[in-house]
C-alpha positions in Angstrom: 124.1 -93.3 66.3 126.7 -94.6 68.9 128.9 -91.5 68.9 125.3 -89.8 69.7 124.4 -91.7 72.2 128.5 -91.7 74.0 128.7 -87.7 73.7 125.4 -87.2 75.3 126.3 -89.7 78.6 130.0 -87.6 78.5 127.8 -84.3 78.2 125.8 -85.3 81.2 128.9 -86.2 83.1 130.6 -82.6 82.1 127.0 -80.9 83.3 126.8 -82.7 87.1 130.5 -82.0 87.6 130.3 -78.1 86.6 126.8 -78.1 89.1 129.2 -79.5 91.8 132.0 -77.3 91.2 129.4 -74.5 91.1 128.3 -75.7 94.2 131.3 -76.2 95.9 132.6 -72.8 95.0 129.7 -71.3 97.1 130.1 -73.7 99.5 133.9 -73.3 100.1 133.7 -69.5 100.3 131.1 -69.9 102.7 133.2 -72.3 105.2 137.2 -70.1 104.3 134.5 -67.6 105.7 133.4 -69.0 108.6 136.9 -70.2 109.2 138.4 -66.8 109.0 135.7 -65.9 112.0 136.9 -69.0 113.7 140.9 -67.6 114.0 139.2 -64.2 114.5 137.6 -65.4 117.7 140.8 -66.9 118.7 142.9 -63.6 118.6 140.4 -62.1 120.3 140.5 -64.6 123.0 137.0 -65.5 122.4 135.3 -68.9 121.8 135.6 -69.8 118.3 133.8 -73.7 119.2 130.6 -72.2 117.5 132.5 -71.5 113.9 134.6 -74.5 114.1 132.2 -76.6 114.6 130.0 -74.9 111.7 133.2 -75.1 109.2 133.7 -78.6 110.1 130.4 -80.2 109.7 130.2 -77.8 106.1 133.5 -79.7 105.3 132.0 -83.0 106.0 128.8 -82.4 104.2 130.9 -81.0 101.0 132.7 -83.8 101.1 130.0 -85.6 101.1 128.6 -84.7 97.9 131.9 -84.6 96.1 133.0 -88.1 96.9 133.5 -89.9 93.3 134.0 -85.9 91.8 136.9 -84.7 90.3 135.9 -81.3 91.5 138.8 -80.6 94.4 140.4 -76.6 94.4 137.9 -74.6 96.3 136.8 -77.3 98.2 140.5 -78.2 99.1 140.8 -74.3 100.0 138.1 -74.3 102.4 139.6 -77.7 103.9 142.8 -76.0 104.4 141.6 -72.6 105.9 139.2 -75.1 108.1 142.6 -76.8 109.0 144.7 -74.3 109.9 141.5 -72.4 112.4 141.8 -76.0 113.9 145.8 -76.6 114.6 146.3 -72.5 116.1 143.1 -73.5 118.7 144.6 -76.6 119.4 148.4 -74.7 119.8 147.2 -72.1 121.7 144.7 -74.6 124.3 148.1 -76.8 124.5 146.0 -79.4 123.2 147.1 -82.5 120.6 146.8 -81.3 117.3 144.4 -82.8 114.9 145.0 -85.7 112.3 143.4 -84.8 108.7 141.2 -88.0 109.5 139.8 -85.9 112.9 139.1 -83.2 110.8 137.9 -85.2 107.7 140.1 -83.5 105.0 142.4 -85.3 102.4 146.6 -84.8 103.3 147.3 -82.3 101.2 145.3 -79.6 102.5 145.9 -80.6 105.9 149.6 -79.8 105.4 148.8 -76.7 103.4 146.7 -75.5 106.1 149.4 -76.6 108.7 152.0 -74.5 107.0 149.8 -71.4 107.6 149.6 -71.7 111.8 153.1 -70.1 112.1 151.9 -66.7 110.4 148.9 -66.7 113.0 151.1 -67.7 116.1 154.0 -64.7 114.9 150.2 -62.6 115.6 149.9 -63.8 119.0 153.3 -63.6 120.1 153.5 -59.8 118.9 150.4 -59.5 121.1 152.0 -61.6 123.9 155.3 -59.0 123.7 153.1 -55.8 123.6 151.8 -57.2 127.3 155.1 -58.0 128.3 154.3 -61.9 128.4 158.0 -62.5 126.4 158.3 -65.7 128.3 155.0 -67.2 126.7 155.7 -66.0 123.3 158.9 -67.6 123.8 157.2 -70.9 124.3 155.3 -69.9 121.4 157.8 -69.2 119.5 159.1 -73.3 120.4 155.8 -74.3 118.6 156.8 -72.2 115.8 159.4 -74.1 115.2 158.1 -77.4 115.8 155.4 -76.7 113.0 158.0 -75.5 110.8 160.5 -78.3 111.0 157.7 -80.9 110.4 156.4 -79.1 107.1 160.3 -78.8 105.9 159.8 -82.5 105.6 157.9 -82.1 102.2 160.2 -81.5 98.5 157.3 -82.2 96.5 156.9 -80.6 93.3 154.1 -78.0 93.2 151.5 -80.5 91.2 151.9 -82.6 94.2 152.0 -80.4 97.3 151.9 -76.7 97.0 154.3 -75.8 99.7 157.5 -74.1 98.6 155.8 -70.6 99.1 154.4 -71.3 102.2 157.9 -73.0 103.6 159.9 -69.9 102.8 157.4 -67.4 104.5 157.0 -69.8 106.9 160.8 -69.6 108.0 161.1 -66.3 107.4 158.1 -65.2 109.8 159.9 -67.3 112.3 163.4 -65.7 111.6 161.4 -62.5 112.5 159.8 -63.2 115.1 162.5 -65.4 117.1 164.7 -61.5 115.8 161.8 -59.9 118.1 161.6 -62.2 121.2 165.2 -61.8 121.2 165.5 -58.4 121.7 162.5 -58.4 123.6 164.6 -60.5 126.2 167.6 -58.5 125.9 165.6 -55.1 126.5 164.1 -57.0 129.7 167.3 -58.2 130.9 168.7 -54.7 130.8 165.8 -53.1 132.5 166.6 -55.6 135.4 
């Protein structure tokens, strides 16, 4: 009868944890969604307050209900999309960038989500170029650089900290685009 009576507790256990992670899947979509509106409304040099602050007090309240869970990959997905709508408003109002603990996600995804600002900021320096603002995509470009030096900081293996992938396209966006602002400059510089 004691086997019974342990399977059924560890059955219990396995049925609130696959609710949660249920749960948080719909949840997490929900906020990468809201999130995606958030860097949207940022390109389009519109306020995106209204979906941060949405995606943010989703992440707090998912948070919420998985403390003590084991339940962590979509939740840590929506953190990190949350995250990186987050650091490219705070880039882009020249503002300090948030700590995880400001934005009430765990490390990991904070630096995953970090990792994705310099594909979003390549975005806004090609529109900068295209209005013939070279100089402030240059200053861009600086951030850039910035962001990728500090997430070249992490060699953790990818059980630890996803990053490798997100390092290399990282650099290589910024190859590109510092290739573009370049010859952006040396096109102006002729012109003149």
């Amino acid at each position: 009868m004691r086997l019974s009576g342990i399977i059924d507790t560890i059955v219990a256990e396995m049925d609130k944890e696959e609710e949660l992670r249920e749960r948080s899947f719909q949840d997490a979509r929900r906020i990468i969604r809201i999130s995606k509106r958030a860097v949207q409304a940022i390109h389009r040099d519109e306020d995106p307050r209204p979906y941060l602050e949405e995606a943010h007090r989703r992440v707090a309240d998912l948070s919420a209900y998985l403390s003590g869970s084991s339940v962590r990959g979509a939740a840590e997905d929506a953190m990190m999309e949350m995250t990186e709508a987050f650091i490219l408003n705070a880039v882009l109002e020249k503002k300090e960038i948030p700590s995880p603990q400001e934005l009430g996600v765990n490390s990991r995804a904070w630096v995953l989500g970090l990792a994705d600002v310099p594909g979003e900021l390549r975005r806004r320096c090609l529109d900068l170029m295209r209005d013939g603002k070279i100089e402030e995509a240059d200053l861009l470009l600086q951030k850039m650089e910035e962001i990728h030096e500090a997430i070249m900081a992490f060699d953790h293996p990818d059980a630890v900290l996803p990053i490798r992938h997100k390092q290399d396209v990282s650099r290589s966006v910024l190859e590109r685009t510092r290739g573009d602002i370049a010859t952006a400059l040396a096109l102006l510089h002729l012109r003149q």
